[in-house]
C-alpha positions as CSV (number, residue, x, y, z in Angstrom):
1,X,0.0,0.0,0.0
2,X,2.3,2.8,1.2
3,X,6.5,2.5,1.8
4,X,4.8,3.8,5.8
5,X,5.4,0.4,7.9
6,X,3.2,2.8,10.9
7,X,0.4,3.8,8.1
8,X,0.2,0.3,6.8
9,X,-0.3,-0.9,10.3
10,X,-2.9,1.7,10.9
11,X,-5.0,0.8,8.1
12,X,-5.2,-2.9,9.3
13,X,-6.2,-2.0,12.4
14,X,-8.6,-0.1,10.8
15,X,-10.6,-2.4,8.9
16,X,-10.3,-5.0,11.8
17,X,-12.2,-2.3,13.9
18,X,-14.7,-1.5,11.2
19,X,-15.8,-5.2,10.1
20,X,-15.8,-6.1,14.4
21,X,-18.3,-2.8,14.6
22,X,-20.3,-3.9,12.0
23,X,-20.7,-7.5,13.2
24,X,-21.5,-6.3,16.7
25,X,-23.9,-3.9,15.6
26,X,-26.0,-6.6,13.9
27,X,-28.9,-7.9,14.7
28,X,-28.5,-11.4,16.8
29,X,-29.4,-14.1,13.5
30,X,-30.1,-17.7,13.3
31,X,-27.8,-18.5,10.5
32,X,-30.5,-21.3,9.8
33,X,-32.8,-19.0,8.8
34,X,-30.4,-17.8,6.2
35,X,-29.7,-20.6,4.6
36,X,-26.9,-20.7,2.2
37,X,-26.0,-17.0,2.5
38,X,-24.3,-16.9,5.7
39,X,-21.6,-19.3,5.0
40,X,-21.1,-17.8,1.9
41,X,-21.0,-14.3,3.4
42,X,-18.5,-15.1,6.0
43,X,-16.1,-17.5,3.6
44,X,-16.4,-14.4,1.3
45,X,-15.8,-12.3,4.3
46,X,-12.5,-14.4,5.2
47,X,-11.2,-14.1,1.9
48,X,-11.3,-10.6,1.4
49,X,-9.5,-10.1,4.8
50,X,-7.0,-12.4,4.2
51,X,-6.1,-10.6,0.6
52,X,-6.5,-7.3,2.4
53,X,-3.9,-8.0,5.2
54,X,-1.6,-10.2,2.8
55,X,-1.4,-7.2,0.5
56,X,-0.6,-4.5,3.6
57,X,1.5,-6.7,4.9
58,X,3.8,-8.7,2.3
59,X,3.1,-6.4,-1.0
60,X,6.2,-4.1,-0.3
61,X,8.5,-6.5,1.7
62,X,8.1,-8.7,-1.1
63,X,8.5,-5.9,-3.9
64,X,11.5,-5.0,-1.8
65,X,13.3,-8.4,-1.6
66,X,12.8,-8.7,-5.6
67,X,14.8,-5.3,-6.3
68,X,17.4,-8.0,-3.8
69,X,16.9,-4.8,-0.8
70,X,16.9,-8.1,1.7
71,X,17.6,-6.1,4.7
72,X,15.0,-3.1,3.7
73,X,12.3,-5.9,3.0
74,X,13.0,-7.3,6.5
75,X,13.3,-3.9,8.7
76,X,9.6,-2.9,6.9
77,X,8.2,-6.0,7.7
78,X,9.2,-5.9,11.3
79,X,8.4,-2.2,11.9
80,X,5.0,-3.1,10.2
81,X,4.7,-6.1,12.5
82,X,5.7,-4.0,15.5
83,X,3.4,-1.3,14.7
84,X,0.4,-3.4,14.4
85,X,1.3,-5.1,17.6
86,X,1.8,-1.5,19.3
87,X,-1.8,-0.4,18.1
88,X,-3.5,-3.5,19.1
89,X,-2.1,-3.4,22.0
90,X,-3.2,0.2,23.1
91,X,-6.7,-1.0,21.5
92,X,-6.3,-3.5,23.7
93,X,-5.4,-2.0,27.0
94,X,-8.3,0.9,26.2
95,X,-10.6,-1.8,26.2
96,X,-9.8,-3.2,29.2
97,X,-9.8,0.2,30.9
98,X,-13.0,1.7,29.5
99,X,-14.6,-2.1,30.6
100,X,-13.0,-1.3,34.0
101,X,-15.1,2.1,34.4
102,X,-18.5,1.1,32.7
């Protein structure tokens, strides 16, 4: 997506926060009522994601190690890995907290 490990990272997080909102917004289902469609919607659902968050994080670590920039391709992917592990974390931790008061 971007040559930013931190932006990259941010824009995971990002969609994992918007597709959690939208399935804890939704109504309570009985996925037998739906038939076919809901195990269609969420395999659909778990491919997109994992193309989404392949392409954030291996597009440019791989594009890197094919210009032979091993040690570039290595330092974004472990920034990237460290940033989404940062942001999760403080997601995290905010959770836990704002459960705490409420």
């Amino acid at each position: 997506m971007t040559t930013q490990p931190f932006l990259n990272a941010l824009v995971a997080a990002g969609y994992i926060g918007i597709i959690v909102a939208l399935l804890s917004s939704a109504q309570k289902f009985d996925a037998q009522e739906f038939g076919m469609i809901a195990p269609i919607t969420f395999l659909s659902l778990l491919v997109l994601s994992t193309a989404l968050m392949g392409y954030l994080f291996f597009y440019q670590p791989i594009r890197l190690l094919t210009e032979r920039k091993q040690e570039e391709a290595a330092r974004f992917l472990l920034s990237m890995i460290a940033s989404f592990a940062g942001i999760m974390g403080v997601v995290i931790i905010a959770g836990f907290l704002t459960s705490a008061l409420f």
